[in-house]
C-alpha positions in Angstrom: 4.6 17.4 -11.2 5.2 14.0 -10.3 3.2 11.3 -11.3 1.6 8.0 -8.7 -0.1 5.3 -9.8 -2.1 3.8 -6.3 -3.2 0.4 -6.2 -5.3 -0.8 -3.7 -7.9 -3.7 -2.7 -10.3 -2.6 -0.1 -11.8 0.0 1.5 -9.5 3.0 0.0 -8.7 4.5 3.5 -5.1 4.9 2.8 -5.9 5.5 -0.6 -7.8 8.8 0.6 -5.6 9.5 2.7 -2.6 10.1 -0.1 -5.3 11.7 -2.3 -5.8 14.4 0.7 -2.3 14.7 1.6 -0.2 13.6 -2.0 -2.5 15.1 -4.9 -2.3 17.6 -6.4 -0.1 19.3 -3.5 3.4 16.7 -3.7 2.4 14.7 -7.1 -0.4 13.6 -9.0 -2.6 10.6 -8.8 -2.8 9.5 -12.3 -4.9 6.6 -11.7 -5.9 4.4 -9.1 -5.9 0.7 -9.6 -7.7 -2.5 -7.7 -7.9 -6.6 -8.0 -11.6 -5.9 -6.4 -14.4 -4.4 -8.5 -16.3 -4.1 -5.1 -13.8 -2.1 -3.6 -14.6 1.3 -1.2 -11.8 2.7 -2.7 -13.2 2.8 -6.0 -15.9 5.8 -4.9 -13.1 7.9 -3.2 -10.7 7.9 -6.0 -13.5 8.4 -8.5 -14.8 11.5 -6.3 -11.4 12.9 -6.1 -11.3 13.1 -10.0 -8.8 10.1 -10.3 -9.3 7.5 -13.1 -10.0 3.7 -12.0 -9.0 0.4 -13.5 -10.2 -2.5 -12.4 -8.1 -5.4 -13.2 -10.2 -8.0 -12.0 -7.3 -11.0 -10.3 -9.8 -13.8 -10.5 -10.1 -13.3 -14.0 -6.8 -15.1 -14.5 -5.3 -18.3 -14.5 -2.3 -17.4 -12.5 0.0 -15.3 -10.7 2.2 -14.3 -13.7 -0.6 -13.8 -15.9 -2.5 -10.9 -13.7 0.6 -9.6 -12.9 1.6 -9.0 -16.6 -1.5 -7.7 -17.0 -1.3 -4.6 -14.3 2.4 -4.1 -15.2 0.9 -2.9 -18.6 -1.5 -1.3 -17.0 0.5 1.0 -14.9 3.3 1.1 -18.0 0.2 3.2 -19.8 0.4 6.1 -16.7 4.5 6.0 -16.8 4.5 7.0 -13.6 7.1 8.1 -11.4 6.5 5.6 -8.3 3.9 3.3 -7.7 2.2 3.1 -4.0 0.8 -0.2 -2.9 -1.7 1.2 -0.1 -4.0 -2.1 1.5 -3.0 -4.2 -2.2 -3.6 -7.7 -0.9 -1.7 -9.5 -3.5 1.3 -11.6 -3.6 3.3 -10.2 -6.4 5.4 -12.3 -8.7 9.1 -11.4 -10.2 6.8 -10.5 -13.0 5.5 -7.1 -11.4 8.8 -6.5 -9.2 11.8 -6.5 -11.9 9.9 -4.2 -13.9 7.8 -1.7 -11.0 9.7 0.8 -9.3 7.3 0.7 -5.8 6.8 1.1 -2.6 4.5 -1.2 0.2 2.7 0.0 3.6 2.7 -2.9 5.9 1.0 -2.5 9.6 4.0 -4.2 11.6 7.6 -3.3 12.4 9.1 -5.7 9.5 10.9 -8.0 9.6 8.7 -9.1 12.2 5.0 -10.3 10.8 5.4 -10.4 7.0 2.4 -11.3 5.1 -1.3 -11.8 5.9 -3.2 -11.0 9.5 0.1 -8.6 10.3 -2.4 -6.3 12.7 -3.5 -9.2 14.5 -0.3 -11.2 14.6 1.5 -8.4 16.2 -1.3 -7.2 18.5 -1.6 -11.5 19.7 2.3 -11.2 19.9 4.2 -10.9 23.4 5.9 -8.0 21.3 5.9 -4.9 23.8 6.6 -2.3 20.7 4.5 -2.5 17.8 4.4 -0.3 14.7 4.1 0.8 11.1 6.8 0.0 7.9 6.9 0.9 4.3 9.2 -0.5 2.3 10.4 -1.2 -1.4 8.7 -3.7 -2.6 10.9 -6.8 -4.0 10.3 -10.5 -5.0 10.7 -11.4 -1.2 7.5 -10.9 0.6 7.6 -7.7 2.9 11.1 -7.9 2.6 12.8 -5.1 0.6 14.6 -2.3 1.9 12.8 -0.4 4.8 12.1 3.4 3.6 10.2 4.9 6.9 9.2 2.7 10.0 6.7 4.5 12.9 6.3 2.4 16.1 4.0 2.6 19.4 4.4 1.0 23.0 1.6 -1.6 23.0 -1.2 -1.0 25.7 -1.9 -4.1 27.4 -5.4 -3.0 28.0 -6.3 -2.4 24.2 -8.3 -4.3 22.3 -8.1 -5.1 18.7 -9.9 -2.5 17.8 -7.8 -0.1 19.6 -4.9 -1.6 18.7 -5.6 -1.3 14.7 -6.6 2.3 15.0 -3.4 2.9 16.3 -1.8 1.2 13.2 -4.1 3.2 10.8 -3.2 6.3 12.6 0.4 5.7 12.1 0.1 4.0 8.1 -1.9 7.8 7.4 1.4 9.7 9.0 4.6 7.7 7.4 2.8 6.8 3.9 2.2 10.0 2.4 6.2 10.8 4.0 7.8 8.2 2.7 6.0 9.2 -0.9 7.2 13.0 -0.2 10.8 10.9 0.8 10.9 9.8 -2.5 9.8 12.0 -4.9 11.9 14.5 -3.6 15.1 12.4 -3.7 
């Protein structure tokens, strides 16, 4: 079977999600890895059976350093494909020449790279919002779109409407695009 290494930052929602719908079933989750040793995610993983490394980011003096640090990290798992799922890092050239992965952003890239995508896009005149993953390269949210999911905005949502509809649509094309791949 197919091996993932996850790495995630907050909450673990998409994290869980692939752990119901990816392990054990399309590949497994070798190991789960955050930057925050507060993170939700930590619990799910860890109830699912899935080791967790925390790789602390503010433990470093830069960039290039941390990075270096997780690409051993996930070099230990060998893992098929890694699956950024809510990892709120920049990465450096340092992680993305040598990490075959894949990124879930909540807008239709290229619109909204970066930080605040949900609220950007749902502030936006934009009438059709949506969902990407993509490869992740040294250009921020800018590598080669993999599976893209969009919506008609509602003009009388609010934000909180408005970002369940993203997380609704990040828990349908991530765990598709991982299928997608592996079975390429």
């Amino acid at each position: 079977m197919k091996k993932i290494v996850a790495l995630f930052s907050g909450e673990g929602t998409n994290l869980a999600n692939l752990i119901e719908k990816i392990h054990l079933k399309h590949a497994i989750i070798t190991c789960a890895i955050t930057n925050n040793p507060d993170a939700g995610g930590i619990a799910k993983a860890r109830a699912a059976g899935i080791p967790v490394e925390v790789c602390d980011h503010t433990e470093y003096q830069n960039r290039e350093e941390y990075d270096a640090t997780l690409v051993e990290m996930i070099h230990d798992y060998n893992p098929d494909l890694v699956v950024l799922c809510g990892f709120m890092r920049i990465l450096t050239p340092v992680f993305t020449k040598q990490i075959h992965s894949i990124n879930l952003h909540p807008s239709l890239l290229p619109a909204f790279k970066g930080a605040r995508a949900i609220e950007r896009s749902y502030e936006s005149n934009e009438k059709i919002c949506g969902v990407s993953v993509h490869w992740v390269t040294d250009e921020l949210d800018g590598g080669e779109i993999i599976l893209q999911k969009s919506f008609t905005k509602n003009p009388s949502d609010n934000l909180e409407a408005f970002s369940a509809k993203i997380r609704e649509i990040e828990h349908d094309i991530l765990p598709l695009s991982v299928i997608k791949i592996l079975n390429d």
